[in-house]
Every structure is written in structure tokens, then in C-alpha cells.
LOPALO-799139 format. One record per residue: residue number from 0; x, y, z of N, C-alpha, C in turn. Coordinates in steps of 0.05 Angstrom, whole numbers, always signed. Each point is the difference from the previous one (the first is absolute). Layout:
<NUM,<X,Y,Z>,<X,Y,Z>,<X,Y,Z>>
...
***
This chain:
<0,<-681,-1805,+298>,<+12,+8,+25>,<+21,-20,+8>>
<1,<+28,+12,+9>,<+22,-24,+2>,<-7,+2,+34>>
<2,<+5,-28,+1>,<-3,-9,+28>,<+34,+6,+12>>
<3,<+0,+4,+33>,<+21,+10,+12>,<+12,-24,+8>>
<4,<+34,-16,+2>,<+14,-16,-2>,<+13,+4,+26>>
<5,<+15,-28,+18>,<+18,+12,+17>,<+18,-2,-6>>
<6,<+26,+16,+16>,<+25,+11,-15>,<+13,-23,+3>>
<7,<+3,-18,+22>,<+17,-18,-1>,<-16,-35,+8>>
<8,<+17,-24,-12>,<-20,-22,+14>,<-5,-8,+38>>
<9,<+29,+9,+4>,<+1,+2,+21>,<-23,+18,+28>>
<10,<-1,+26,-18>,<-27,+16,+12>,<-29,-21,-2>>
<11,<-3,-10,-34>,<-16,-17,+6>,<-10,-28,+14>>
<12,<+20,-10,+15>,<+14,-17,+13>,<-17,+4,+31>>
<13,<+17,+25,+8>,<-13,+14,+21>,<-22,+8,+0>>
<14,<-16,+7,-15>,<-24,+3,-3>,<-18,-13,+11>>
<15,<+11,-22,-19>,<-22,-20,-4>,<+4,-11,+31>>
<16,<+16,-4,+7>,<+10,-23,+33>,<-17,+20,+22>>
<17,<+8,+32,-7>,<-28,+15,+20>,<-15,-1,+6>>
<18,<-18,+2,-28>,<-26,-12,-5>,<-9,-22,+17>>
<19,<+16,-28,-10>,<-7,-15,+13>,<+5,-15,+29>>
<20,<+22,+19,+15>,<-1,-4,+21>,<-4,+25,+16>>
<21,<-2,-4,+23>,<+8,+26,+24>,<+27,+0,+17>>
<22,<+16,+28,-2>,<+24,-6,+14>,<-10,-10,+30>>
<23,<-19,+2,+12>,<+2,-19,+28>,<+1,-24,-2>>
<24,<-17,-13,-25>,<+13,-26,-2>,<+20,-5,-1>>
<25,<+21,+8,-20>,<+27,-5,-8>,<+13,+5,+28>>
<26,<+0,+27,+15>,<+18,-1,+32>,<-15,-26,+21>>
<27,<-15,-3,-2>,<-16,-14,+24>,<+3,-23,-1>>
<28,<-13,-17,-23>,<+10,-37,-1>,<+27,-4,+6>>
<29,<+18,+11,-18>,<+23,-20,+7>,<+14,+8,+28>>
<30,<-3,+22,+22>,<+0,+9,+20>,<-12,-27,+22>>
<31,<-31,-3,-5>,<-12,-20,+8>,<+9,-35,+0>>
<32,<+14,+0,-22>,<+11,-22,-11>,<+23,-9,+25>>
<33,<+25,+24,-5>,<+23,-1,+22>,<-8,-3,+33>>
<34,<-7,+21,+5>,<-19,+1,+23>,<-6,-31,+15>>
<35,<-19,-3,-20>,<-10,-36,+8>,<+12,-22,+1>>
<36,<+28,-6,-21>,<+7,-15,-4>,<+0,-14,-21>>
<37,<-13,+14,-25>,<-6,-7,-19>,<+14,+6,-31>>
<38,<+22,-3,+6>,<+32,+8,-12>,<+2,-18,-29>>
<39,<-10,-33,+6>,<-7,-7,-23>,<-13,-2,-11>>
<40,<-26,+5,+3>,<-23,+1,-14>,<+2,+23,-18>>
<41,<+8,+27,+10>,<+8,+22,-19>,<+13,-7,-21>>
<42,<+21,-15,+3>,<+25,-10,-13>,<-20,-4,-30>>
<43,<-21,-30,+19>,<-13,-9,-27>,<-25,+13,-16>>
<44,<-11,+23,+22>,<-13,+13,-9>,<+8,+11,-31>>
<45,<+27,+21,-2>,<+6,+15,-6>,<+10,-12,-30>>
<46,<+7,-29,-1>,<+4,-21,-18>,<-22,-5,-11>>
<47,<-19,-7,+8>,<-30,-1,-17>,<-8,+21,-14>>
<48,<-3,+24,+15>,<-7,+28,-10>,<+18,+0,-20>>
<49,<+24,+3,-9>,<+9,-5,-16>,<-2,-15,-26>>
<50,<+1,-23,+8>,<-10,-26,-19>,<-28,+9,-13>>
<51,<-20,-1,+16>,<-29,+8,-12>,<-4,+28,-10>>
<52,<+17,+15,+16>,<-12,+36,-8>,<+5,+6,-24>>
<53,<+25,-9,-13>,<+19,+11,-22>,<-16,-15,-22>>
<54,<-3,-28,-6>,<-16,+1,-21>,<-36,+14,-15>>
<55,<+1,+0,+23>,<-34,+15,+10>,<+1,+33,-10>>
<56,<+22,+9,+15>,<+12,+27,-15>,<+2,+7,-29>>
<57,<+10,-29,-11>,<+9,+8,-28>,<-25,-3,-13>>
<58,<-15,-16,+11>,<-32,-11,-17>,<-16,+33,+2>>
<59,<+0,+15,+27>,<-19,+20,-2>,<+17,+16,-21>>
<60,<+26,+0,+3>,<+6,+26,-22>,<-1,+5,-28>>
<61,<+4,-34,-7>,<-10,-13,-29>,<-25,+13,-15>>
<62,<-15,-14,+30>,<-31,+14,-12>,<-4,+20,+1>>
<63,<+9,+26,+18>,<+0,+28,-6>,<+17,+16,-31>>
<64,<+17,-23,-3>,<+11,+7,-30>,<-14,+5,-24>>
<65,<-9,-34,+9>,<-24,-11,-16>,<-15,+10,-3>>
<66,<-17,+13,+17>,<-23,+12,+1>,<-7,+34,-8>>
<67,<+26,+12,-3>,<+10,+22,-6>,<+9,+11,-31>>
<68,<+6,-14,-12>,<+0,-10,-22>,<-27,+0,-27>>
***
């Protein structure tokens, strides 16, 4: 039985970021952020998330390769 693929990486991209978040999060924090006064901390939030998310990303997808295989 062939297993079903998504059409683009991008869809999978989105997917996956669904999954693991909720759009209220995504509108709400950084709303909360401005709001408060908290203009740089987002700044560096959004720099960490970065820094840490992306290699972490590539490690889960490795192993779904990997594991797929």
C-alpha cells in the first residue's frame, strides 16, 4: 500500500507549525507583548525561537526520513 505524500514542503511546513501551535497563540502573545511594553523581549524571543527551533526541526525531520526508510 503507497502511503499519501504532501504536495508541497511548504504545506508541510504549515502543517506541522498547526499542529503544534494554536492560532490564538500566535494572535495573542505578541499582542500581549506590545500592549505591556514588552517590545524587546519579543525581539529576543523571536531570535531564540529561531536559533533553537530550526536545528531541532531538522533533527525531527532526519529522523522521520530515517525512520521511513
Amino acid at each position: 500500500m503507497e502511503r499519501e505524500k504532501l504536495g508541497s514542503r511548504l504545506g508541510f511546513i504549515l502543517l506541522s507549525a498547526g499542529c503544534a501551535i494554536g492560532c490564538g497563540n500566535v494572535w495573542k502573545f505578541p499582542w500581549m507583548c506590545g500592549q505591556y511594553g514588552g517590545g524587546a523581549f519579543l525581539l529576543i524571543y523571536l531570535i531564540c525561537l529561531v536559533v533553537l527551533g530550526i536545528p531541532v526541526m531538522v533533527m525531527e525531520f532526519s529522523l522521520g526520513r530515517a525512520s521511513q526508510a
